[in-house]
N, C-alpha and C positions, 0 to 999 in steps of 0.2 A: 504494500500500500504506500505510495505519493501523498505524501499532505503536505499542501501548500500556506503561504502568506500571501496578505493582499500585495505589498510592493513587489515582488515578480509577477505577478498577474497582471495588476496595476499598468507598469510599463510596458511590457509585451505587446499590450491591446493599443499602449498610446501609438506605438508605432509600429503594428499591423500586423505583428507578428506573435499573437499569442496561441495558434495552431502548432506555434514548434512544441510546445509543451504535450499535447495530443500526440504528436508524429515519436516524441519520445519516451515516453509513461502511459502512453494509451488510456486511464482514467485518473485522474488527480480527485483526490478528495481533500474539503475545504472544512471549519470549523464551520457554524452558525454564525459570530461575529463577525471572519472572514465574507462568508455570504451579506452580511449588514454592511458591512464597508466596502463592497464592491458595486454594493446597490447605490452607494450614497455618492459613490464619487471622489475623489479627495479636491478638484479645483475648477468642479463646474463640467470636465469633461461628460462625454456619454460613458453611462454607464455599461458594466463588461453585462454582456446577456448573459441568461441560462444557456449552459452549453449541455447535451447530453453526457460530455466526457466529465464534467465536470462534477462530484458526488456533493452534498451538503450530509453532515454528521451531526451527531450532537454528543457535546461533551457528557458524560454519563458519571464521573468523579467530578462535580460542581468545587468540593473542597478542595482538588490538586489545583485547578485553576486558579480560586482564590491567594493559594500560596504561591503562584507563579506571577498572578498579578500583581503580586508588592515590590517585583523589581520591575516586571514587563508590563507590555500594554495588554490589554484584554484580547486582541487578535491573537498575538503571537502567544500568550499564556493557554488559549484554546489547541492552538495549532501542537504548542507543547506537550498539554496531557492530552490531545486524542493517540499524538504520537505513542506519547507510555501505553494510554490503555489497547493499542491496536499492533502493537509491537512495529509499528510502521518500518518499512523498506528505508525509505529516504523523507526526508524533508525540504522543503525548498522556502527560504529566509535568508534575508542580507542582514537583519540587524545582527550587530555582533555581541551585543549581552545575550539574546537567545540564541546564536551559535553557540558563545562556551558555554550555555544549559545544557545545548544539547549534547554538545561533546562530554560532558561529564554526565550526562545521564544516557551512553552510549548511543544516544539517536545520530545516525551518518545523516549530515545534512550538504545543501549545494543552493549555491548565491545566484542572481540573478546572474552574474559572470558566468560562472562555471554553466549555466545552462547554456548560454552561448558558444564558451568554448567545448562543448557536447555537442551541442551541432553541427559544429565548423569541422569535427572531428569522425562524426559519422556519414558527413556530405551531406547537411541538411541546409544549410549556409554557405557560401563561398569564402566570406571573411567573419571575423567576429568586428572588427573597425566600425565598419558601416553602421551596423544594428546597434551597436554600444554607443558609436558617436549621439546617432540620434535619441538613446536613452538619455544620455548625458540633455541635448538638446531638450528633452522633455522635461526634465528637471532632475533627474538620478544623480547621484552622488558616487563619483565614483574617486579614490586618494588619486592625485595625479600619478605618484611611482607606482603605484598597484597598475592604472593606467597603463605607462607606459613599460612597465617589465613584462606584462600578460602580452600585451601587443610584441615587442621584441622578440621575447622568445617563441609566438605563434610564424615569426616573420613577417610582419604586418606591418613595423615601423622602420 
């Protein structure tokens, strides 16, 4: 099982490409919160539709949550315990307080990067450059060395 956060989702659809996610996990399952903040939008864009790849869950330990919400936001605190309770496969999350959760609570997880350079890597993309820039351009945050070392060693810069 795939459980995702709104910010890879999020960006993906800003700039047209969030079927690569489909073409790679074939069904991603989402928290409930996630479902509410995909609904709402974060800055006016159109919202992401219901996609049939796409699952809605509900967290079933309301208490894991709670304690995951005292460092994290409510999204990412969902996306965390359905992880624990679903033994989930992978995760897909950039913020990095909920990376090292999940790396300390064995959950393997992968960034909005890493999904790109997955695709560049199974031929699903030609470059990771292109799709990242205009993430960037959308508003994504990405450290300029992190930037430019993933690009370098893809050969891209």
């Amino acid at each position: 099982m795939i459980i995702a956060n709104a910010t890879p989702l999020i960006y993906l659809h800003r700039i047209g490409q969030l079927e690569l996610l489909h073409q790679l996990f074939t069904q991603v399952t989402i928290p409930e919160e996630v479902a509410r903040e995909l609904q709402r939008g974060q800055h006016g864009e159109a919202t992401i539709p219901e996609l049939p790849w796409i699952r809605v869950m509900s967290v079933q330990h309301r208490s894991t949550v709670d304690v995951l919400a005292q460092d994290l936001d409510q999204g990412e605190a969902e996306v965390l315990a359905l992880a624990l309770e679903h033994a989930a496969d992978q995760m897909i999350i950039d913020d990095a307080l909920a990376r090292t959760a999940a790396t300390l609570l064995h959950i393997p997880c992968i960034g909005t990067l890493g999904i790109l350079i997955t695709c560049k890597t199974r031929g699903l993309i030609p470059t990771v450059k292109a799709p990242l820039d205009a993430m960037i351009a959308a508003g994504l945050w990405i450290a300029p060395a992190l930037y430019e070392q993933v690009l370098h060693k893809l050969g891209e810069l």
